[in-house]
C-alpha positions in Angstrom: 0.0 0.0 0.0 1.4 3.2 -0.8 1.7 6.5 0.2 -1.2 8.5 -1.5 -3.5 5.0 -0.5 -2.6 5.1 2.6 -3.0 8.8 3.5 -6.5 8.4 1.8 -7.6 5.3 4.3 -6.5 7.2 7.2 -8.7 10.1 6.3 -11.8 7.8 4.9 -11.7 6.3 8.4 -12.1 9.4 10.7 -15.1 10.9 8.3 -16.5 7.2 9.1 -16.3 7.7 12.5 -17.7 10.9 12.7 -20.2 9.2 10.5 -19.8 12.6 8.6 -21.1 13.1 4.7 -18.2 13.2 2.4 -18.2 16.7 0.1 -16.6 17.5 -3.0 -13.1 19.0 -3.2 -12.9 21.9 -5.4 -9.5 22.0 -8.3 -7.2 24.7 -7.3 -7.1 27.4 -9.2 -4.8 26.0 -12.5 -6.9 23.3 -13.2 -10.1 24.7 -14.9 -13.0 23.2 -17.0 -13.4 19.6 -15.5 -16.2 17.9 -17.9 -17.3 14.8 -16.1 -20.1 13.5 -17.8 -21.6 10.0 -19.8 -21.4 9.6 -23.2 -25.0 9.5 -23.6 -25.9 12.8 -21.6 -24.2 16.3 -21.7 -24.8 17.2 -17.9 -22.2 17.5 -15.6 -23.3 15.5 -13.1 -22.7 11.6 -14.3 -26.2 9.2 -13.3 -25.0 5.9 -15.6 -26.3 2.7 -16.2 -24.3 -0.5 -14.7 -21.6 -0.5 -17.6 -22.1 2.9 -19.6 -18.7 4.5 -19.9 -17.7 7.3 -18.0 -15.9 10.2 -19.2 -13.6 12.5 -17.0 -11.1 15.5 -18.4 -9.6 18.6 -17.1 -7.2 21.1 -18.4 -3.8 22.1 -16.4 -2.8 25.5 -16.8 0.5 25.5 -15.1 2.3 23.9 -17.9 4.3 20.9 -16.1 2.8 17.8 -17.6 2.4 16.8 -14.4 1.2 12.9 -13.6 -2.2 12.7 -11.8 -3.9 9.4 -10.3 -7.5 8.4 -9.6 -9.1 6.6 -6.2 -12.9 5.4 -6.9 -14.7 5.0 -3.3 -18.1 3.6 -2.8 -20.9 5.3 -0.6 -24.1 4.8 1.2 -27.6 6.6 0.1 -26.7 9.9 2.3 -23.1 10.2 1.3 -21.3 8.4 4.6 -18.8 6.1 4.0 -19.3 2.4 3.0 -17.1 0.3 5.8 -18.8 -2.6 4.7 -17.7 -3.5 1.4 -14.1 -4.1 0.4 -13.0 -3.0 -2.6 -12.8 -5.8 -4.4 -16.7 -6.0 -4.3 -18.0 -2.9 -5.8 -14.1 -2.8 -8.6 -12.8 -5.5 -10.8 -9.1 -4.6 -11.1 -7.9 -1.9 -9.4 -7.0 1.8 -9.0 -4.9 4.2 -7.9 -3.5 4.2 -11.5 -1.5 7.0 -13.3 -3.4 8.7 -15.9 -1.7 8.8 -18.7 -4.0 9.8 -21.9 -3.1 13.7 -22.1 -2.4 16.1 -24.5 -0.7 20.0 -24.7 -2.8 22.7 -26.5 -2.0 23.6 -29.9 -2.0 26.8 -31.5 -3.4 29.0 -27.7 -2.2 31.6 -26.0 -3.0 30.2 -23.1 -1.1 27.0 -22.3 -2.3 24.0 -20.9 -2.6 20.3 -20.7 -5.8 18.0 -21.3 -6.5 15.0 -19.1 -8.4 12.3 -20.2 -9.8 9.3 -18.2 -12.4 6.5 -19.6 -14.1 4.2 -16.9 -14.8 1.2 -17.7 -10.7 0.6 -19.0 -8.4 -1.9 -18.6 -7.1 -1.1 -15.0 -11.3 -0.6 -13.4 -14.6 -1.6 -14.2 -17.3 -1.2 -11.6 -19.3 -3.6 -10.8 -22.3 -2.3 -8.2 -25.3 0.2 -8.4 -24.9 2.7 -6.0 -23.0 6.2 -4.8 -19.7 6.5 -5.6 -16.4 9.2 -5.7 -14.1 9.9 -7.9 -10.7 11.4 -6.3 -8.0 13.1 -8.1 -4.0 13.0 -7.0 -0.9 14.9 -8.0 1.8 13.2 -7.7 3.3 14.8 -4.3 0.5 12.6 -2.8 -2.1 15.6 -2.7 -5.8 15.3 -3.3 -6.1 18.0 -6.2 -10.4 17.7 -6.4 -13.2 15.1 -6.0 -16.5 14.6 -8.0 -19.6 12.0 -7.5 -21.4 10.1 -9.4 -24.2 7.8 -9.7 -24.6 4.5 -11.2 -28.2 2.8 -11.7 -30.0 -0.3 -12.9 -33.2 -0.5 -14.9 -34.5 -2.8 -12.2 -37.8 -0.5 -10.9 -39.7 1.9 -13.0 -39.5 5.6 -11.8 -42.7 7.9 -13.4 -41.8 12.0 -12.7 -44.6 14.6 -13.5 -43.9 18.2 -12.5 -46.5 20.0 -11.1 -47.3 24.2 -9.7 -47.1 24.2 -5.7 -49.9 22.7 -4.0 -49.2 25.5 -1.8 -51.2 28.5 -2.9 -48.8 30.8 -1.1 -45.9 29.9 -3.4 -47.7 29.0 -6.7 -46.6 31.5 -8.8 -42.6 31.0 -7.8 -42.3 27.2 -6.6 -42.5 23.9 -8.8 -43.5 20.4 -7.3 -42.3 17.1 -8.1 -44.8 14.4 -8.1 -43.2 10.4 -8.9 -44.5 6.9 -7.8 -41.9 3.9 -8.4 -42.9 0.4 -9.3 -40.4 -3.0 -9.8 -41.6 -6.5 -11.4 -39.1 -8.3 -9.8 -38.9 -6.3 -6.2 -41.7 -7.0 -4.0 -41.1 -3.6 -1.4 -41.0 -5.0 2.0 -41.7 -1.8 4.5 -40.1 0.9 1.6 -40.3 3.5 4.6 -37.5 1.9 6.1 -35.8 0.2 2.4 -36.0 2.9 0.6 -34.8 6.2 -0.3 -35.1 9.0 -2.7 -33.2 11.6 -4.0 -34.6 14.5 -6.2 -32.5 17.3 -8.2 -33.1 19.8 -10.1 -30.9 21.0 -12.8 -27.7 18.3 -12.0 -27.0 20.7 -8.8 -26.7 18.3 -5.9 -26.4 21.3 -2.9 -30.3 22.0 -3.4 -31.3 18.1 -3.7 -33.9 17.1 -2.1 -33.3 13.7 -0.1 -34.3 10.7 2.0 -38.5 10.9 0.9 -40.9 8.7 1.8 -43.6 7.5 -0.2 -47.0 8.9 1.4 -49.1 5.8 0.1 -49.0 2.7 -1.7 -51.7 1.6 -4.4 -51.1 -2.3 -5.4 -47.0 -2.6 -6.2 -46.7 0.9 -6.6 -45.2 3.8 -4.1 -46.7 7.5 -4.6 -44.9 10.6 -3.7 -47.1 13.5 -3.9 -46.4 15.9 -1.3 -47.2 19.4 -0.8 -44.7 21.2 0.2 -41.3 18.3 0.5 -40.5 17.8 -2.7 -41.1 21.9 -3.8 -38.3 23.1 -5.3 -37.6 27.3 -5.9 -38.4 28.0 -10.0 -35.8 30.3 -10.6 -35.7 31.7 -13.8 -33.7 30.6 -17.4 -30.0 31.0 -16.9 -28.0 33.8 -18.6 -25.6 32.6 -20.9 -23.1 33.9 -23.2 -20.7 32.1 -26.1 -17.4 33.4 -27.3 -16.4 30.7 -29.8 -14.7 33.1 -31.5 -11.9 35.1 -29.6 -11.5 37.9 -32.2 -14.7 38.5 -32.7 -18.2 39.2 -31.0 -20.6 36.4 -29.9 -23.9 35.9 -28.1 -23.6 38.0 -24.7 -20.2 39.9 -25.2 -20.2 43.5 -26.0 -16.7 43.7 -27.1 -13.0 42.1 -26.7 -9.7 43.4 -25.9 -6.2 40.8 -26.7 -3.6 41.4 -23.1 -1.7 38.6 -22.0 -5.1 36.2 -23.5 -8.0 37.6 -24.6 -10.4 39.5 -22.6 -14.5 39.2 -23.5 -16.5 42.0 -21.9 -20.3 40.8 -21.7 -22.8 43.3 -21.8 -24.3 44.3 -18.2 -26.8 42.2 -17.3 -29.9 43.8 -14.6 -31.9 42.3 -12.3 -35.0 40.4 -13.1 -37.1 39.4 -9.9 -38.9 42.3 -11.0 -39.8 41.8 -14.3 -42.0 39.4 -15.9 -40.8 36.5 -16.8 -39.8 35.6 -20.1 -39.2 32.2 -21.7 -35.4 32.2 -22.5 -33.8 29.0 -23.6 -30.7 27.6 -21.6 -29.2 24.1 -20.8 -29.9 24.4 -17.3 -26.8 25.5 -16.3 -24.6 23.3 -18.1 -21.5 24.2 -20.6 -20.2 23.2 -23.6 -16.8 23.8 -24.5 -16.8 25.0 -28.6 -14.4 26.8 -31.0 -14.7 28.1 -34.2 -12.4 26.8 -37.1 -11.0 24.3 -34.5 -10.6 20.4 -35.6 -10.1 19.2 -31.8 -11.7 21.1 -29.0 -10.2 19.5 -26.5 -6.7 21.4 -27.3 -7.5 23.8 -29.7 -10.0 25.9 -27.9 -8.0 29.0 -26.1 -8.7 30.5 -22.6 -10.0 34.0 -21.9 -10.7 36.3 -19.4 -14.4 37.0 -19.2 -15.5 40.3 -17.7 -18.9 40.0 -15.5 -21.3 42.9 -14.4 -24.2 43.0 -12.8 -26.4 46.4 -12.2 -27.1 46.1 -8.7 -26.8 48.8 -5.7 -24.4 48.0 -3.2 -25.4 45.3 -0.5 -25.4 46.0 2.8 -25.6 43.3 6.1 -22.4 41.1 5.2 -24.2 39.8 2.0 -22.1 39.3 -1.3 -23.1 38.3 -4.6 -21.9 35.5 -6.7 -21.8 34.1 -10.0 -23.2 30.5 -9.9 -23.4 27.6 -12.4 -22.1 24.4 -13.4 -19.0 26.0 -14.7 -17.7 25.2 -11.3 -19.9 22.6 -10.3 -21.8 25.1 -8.7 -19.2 26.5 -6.1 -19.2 29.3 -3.5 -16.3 30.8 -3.2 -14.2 33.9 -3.9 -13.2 33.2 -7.4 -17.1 33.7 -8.0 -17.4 36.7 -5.7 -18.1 40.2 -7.1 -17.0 43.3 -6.2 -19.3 46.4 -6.0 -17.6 49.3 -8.1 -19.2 52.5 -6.5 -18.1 54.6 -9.6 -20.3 52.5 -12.3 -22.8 51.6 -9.4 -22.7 48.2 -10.4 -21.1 44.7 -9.3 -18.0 43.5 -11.2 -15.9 40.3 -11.6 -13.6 38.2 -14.2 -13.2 34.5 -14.4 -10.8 32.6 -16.7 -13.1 30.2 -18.8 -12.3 27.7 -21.7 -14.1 29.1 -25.1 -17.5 27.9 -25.4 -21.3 28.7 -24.2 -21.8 29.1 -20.8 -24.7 29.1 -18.2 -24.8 31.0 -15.2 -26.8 33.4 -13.0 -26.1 35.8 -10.1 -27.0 34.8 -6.4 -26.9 36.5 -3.1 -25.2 34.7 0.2 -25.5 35.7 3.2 -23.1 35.8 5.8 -23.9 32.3 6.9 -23.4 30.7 3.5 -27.3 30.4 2.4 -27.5 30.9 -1.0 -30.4 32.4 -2.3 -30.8 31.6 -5.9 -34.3 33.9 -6.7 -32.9 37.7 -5.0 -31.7 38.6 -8.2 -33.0 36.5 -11.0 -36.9 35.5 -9.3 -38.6 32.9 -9.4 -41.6 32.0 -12.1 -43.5 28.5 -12.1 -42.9 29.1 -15.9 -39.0 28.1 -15.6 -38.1 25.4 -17.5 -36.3 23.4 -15.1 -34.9 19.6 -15.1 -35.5 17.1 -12.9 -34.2 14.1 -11.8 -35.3 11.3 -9.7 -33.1 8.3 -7.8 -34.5 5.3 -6.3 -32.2 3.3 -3.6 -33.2 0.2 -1.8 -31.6 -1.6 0.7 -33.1 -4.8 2.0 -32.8 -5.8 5.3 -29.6 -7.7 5.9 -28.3 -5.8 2.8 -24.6 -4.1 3.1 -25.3 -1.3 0.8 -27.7 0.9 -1.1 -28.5 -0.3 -4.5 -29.8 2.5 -6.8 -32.5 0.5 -8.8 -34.6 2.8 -10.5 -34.0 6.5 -12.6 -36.4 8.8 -13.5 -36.8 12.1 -15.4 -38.6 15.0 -15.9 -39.1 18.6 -17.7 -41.4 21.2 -16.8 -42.0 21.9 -20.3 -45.3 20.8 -19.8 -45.7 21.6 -16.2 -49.6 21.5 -15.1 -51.9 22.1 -12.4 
């Protein structure tokens, strides 16, 4: 066992006595634009089938080439360590391996490397449903950032339907997820204590909703129609912006200026609680990496410095405002912090992003770290929103939480 494994056990076994949940670790600030996805779905957050590939890559900015590594660990429903299983029960193989498919940009100003990493490979294949974690090393034996993922069987049927609130106070400005879930082969044996749900909206796992029960059963299937629990906030359609072409122009930037890389400038966006809503397409606050006249994306597309700003008096009572998407796998911290320029009366800040076409929005934190997502954009049952639903089971005498059953949902077609 070495080093790096060994440094990782140690710390795997006080978050398991603590019984703690395990968070994400956040890339330092030269590794950018992680895309960890399936093949078959263009959200960040990866929900696969038992066997679909997954598909990890990051750029390194700091030019060194340096050799990264990848720990997989497996996890119960609410995110606590699994002390249960060994390894060699959830991975066939092994890892902790080097990983070596990478590639230097071509033809940037900004230099980097790409960093590539297919699961199932020849080192790991997984073999169980259920939560799991992908860690990234350097290799001075530090953990550079984390991500989860989900893996699923077809084994229960999951129906979603979104709905308006049931509660007539929030109507106009929350949504409400309604889903039963139903298995041929399963015959639920007390699902308030076998299983348990998770529901997210738009791939952003800090506003999921977890750990439902169903309110009723009618024959084989379980109903979840609550009121109020499984209400999400609307929001509004994300702003967005593209700048597939440095030298020129694109959807959202006002102009462009060439420094050490080039700068966009996007257009000032306002606030929009106060405004009617208006239907806006987006991806939900996604990102797609894109160049023009560019063979191979993945090395060709250039960095630059995008110039944020929001019009927005100044806040008072310790509250900031941030940009939020799945840029950053929708991170708080002060990368995404603005600045209030008192000259322009408005709220300012840059972020280094690889070309493409971008979601994100403006939110307002207070001092305790609540994030309020509708302060500055509002909140309309119009939104079109994603949703997505997990089902786990774990039968009694079971040593970990099978996820059996995946559902999904749009409120495209949202309805009374």
């Amino acid at each position: 066992m070495n080093f790096r494994f060994t440094l990782f056990f140690l710390f795997l076994c006080f978050s398991t006595i603590t019984f703690s949940q395990v968070s994400e670790v956040n890339p330092p600030e030269y590794i950018k634009t992680i895309i960890f996805k399936s093949n078959t779905d263009e959200s960040q957050l990866p929900i696969l089938k038992l066997g679909e590939p997954l598909r990890l890559e990051f750029d390194v900015l700091n030019g060194d080439e340096a050799d990264f590594y990848y720990v997989i660990e497996f996890y119960n429903f609410d995110w606590t360590q699994n002390t249960t299983l060994l390894k060699s029960e959830y991975l066939h193989g092994f890892d902790n391996v080097r990983i070596i498919d990478y590639e230097n940009s071509f033809n940037t100003y900004q230099i980097y490397s790409h960093y590539r990493l297919r699961i199932p490979n020849k080192q790991t294949r997984l073999k169980l449903t259920g939560n799991y974690m992908i860690h990234i090393y350097n290799d001075y034996e530090e953990l550079m950032f984390s991500r989860k993922f989900m893996i699923y069987e077809n084994i229960a049927n999951v129906g979603v339907a979104i709905k308006r609130s049931r509660n007539v106070k929030y109507v106009k400005q929350k949504q409400s997820v309604d889903f039963k879930a139903s298995s041929p082969t399963i015959r639920f044996r007390d699902p308030k204590q076998t299983i348990n749900t998770i529901v997210i909206q738009n791939n952003n796992l800090n506003t999921a909703i977890t750990n439902l029960k169903p309110l009723y059963t009618i024959g084989t299937e379980l109903i979840y129609n609550y009121v109020t629990e499984s209400s999400f906030w609307a929001g509004n359609e994300f702003l967005y912006f593209e700048n597939k072409d440095v030298r020129g122009a694109n959807i959202g930037v006002q102009f462009i200026d060439l420094k050490d890389i080039y700068h966009s400038y996007l257009f000032a966006d306002i606030i929009r609680a106060n405004r009617p809503y208006t239907y806006n397409p987006d991806i939900n606050g996604n990102f797609v990496v894109t160049a023009l006249d560019a063979d191979n994306v993945d090395i060709e597309a250039d960095y630059t410095v995008i110039h944020f700003s929001l019009q927005h008096p100044e806040l008072l009572n310790s509250k900031q405002i941030h940009l939020y998407g799945n840029f950053n796998n929708y991170t708080i911290d002060e990368a995404t912090k603005m600045t209030f320029n008192p000259r322009l009366n408005n709220y300012q800040t840059t972020l280094t992003l690889k070309q493409g076409f971008y979601n994100y929005k403006y939110v307002i934190v207070d001092k305790n770290g609540n994030i309020d997502e509708g302060a500055i954009s509002g909140n309309f049952w119009q939104t079109e929103n994603n949703y997505k639903v997990l089902v786990y089971y774990r039968d009694f005498g079971a040593r970990y939480d099978k996820i059996i059953g995946f559902g999904e949902g749009t409120s495209v077609n949202i309805y009374n």
